[in-house]
Each structure stands twice: as C-alpha cells, then as structure tokens.
C-alpha positions in Angstrom: 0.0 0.0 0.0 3.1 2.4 0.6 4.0 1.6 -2.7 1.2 2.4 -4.6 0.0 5.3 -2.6 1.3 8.9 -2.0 -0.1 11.0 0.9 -1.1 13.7 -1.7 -3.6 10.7 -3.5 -5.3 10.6 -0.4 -5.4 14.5 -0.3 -8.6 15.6 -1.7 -8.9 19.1 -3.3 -11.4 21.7 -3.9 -12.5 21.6 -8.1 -14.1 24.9 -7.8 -12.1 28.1 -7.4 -9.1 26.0 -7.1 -6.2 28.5 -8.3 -4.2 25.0 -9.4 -6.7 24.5 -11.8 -7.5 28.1 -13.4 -7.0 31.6 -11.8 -10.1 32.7 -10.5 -11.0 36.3 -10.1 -11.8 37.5 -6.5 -15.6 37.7 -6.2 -17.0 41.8 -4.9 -20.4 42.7 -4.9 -21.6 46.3 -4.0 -23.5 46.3 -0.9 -25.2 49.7 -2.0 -27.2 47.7 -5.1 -27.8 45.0 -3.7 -31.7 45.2 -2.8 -31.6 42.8 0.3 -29.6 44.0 3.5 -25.7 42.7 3.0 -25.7 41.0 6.2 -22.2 39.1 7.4 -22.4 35.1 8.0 -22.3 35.9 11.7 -25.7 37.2 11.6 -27.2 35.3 9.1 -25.4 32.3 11.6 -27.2 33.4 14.6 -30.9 34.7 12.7 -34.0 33.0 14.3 -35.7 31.1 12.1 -38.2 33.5 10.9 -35.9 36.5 10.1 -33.5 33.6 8.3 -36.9 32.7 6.3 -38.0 36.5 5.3 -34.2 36.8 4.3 -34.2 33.3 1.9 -37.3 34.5 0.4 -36.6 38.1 -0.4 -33.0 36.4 -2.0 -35.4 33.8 -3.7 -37.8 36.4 -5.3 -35.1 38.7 -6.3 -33.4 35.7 -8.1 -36.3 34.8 -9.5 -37.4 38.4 -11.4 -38.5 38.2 -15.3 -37.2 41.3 -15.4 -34.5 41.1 -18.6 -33.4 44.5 -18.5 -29.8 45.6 -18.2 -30.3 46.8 -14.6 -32.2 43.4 -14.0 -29.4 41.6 -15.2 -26.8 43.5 -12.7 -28.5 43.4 -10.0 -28.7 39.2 -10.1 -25.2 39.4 -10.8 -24.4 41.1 -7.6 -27.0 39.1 -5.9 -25.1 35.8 -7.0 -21.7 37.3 -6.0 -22.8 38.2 -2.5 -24.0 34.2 -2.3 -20.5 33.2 -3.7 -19.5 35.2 -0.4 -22.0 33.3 1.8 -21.9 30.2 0.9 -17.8 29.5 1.3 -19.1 28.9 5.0 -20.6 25.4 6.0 -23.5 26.2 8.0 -24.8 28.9 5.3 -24.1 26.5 2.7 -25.6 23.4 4.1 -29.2 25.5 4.7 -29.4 27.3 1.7 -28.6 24.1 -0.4 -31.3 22.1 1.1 -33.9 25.3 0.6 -36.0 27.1 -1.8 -33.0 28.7 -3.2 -31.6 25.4 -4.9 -34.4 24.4 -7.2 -34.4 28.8 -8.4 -30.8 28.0 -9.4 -31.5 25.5 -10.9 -34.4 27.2 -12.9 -31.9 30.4 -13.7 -29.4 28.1 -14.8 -32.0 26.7 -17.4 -33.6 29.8 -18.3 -31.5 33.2 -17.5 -30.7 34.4 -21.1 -28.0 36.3 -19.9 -24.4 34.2 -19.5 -22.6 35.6 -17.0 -25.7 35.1 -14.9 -25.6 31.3 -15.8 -21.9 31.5 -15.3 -22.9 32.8 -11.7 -25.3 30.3 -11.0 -23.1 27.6 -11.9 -19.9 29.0 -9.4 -22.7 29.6 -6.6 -24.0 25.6 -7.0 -20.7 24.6 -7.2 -19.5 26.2 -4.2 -22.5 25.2 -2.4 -21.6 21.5 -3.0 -18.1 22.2 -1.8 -18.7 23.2 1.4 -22.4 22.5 2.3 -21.9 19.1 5.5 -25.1 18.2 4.7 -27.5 17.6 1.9 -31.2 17.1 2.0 -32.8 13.8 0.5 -35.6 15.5 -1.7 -32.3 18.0 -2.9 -32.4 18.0 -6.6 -29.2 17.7 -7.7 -29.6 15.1 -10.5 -31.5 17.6 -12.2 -28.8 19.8 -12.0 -26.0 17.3 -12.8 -28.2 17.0 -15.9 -28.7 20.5 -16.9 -25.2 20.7 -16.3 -24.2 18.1 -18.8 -26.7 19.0 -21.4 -25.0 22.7 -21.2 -21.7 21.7 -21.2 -22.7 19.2 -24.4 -24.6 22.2 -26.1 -21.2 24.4 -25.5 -18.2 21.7 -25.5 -16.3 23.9 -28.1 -16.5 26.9 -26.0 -13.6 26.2 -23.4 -14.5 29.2 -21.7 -18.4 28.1 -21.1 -17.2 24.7 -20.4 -14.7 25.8 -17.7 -17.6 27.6 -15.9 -19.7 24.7 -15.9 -17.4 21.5 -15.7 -16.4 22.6 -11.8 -19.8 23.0 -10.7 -20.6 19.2 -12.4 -17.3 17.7 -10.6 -18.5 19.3 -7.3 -22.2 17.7 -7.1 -20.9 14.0 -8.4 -18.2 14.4 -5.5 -21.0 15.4 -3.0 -22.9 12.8 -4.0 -20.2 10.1 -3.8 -19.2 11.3 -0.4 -23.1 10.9 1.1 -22.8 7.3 -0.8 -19.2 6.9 1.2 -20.5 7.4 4.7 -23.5 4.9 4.2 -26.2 7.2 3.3 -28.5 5.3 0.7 -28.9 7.4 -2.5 -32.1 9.2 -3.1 -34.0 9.0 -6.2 -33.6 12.7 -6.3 -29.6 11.6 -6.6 -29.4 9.7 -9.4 -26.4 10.3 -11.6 -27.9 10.1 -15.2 -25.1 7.8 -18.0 -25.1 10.9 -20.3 -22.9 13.0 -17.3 -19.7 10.0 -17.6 -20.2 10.3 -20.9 -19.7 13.8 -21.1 -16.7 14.0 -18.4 -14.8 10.9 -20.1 -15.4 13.3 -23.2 -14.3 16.3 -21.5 -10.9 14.7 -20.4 -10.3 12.9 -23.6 -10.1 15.7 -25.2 -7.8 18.0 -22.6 -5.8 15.1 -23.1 -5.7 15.9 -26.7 -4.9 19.6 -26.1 -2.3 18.7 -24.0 -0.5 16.4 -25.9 -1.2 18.8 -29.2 
C-alpha cells in the first residue's frame, strides 16, 4: 500500500475556485445595489428562524425576477456574487442548499438568457456543493447534474463556457459520492444520469488531446 499510494492521493482538493486548476477572479459585490440587507455570515449564523426565512425568500424572489433588462441583469449578478461570499461557510451552505433557493438556481441556470448570470449560477451551486456538510434527501441535484451536462454538451467547443460549468458538475458528483461513502443510501432525487460520464470521459479525452497537441 506504501508503494502504490502517496499521501497527496489521499489528499482531496477543492474543483471549484481551485487556483491550481485556473486563476479565478476574486468575487466583490456592491453592498449599496444589492436590494436585500448585506448582512455578514455571523448574523445570518445566529438569525432566528423567521428572520432567516424572510431573508431566503426576499433572496429567492429577487433571483427569480422576469425582469430582462440591463439593470435586471446587474442586480442578479451582484445578488449571485454576494451568495459566492456566503456560501464559502458550511452552516450557510448546508441550509441554503437544502432550501428554496436550490431548485431557483437550478431554474436560472435553465432559463436566464443572460451568460454571466448562468456562469454565476453555476460557481454559486458549485460552491454550495463544496462546502455544504449536509444535503437534503428531496435535494435535486440530479436535475442539476443533468442540466449541467446538457449545457456543457450544447457548449463543448467553447472552453471558456465549459470551464464555468465542468467545476460545478465535478462538485455535485463528489457530493454525492461522499453521502454514498458514509452509508447514506442514495435518493432517487440523486441519481447520476449515463449521459454525465459520458460527457466527463469526453471532456478529459479531449484535454488530453490539447495537452498532448
């Protein structure tokens, strides 16, 4: 076993905002345009569970605006960079994953026409399933592990689309094979659909291609 194993194999490493994999820009939102008070993890940590409730839906509806203007469209985008500040913390990521907010994601990521926003979406799912302890059995994340694949299928000769939504894939197949690990029976709601191995075998096929070329 000391032969065939390194202490960095056994090492596991984040996918998403890992600065070994690609540089990632630090993530700012402006507090003053942001709509919903900016408050800090600590109080959001310590809300009572109404005050934590009016806060998730205000975040929800905002999300969750048909407006498609160019205001519209900023104001999600700092939205969704405030959550990438939120949900690097493990109790704020595993309550928000297993809440109304997941399945809006999941419905932006589908729908926004806007590609930063889905770009957005993606980083904030992905971080979610980095850091969030615990995960929700009616959670759907094989719907998002499928959107995910169909997007990055739709876009696989656009590296730079692909490199937003690759992490976020890696991050929920991890989560899920962790839950699997530790004896908790996979949902229905879990299922990891063929057509995502066949994209990621895909996918690394052809990096190894690029590399070689």
């Amino acid at each position: 076993k000391e032969l065939i194993y390194t202490e960095s194999d056994l090492i596991m490493t984040p996918i998403i905002d890992n600065p070994k994999i690609m540089k990632q820009v630090p993530v700012r939102f402006d507090s003053k345009t942001l709509h919903i008070p900016a408050y800090s993890v600590e109080k959001l940590s310590s809300m009572k569970d109404m005050d934590w409730n009016n806060f998730l839906k205000r975040v929800c509806s905002l999300l969750d605006s048909s407006e498609k203007n160019t205001g519209a469209a900023r104001s999600k985008l700092n939205l969704l960079y405030y959550l990438c500040t939120l949900v690097v913390h493990k109790k704020i990521a595993s309550r928000l994953i297993s809440s109304q907010l997941f399945p809006i994601l999941i419905q932006q990521l589908r729908a926004a026409s806007n590609w930063d926003i889905r770009a957005n979406v993606a980083r904030v799912i992905g971080l979610l399933a980095l850091h969030a302890s615990e995960l929700g059995e009616n959670v759907p994340v094989s719907e998002a592990i499928t959107l995910l694949t169909e997007l990055i299928r739709e876009n696989f000769r656009n590296s730079k689309l692909k490199q937003c939504f690759l992490p976020a894939l890696g991050e929920l197949l991890y989560l899920i094979a962790s839950k699997e690990e530790k004896g908790e029976h996979p949902r229905e709601c879990w299922a990891v659909p063929s057509a995502a191995y066949t994209v990621l075998m895909r996918c690394l096929r052809e990096g190894v291609r690029l590399f070689h070329g």
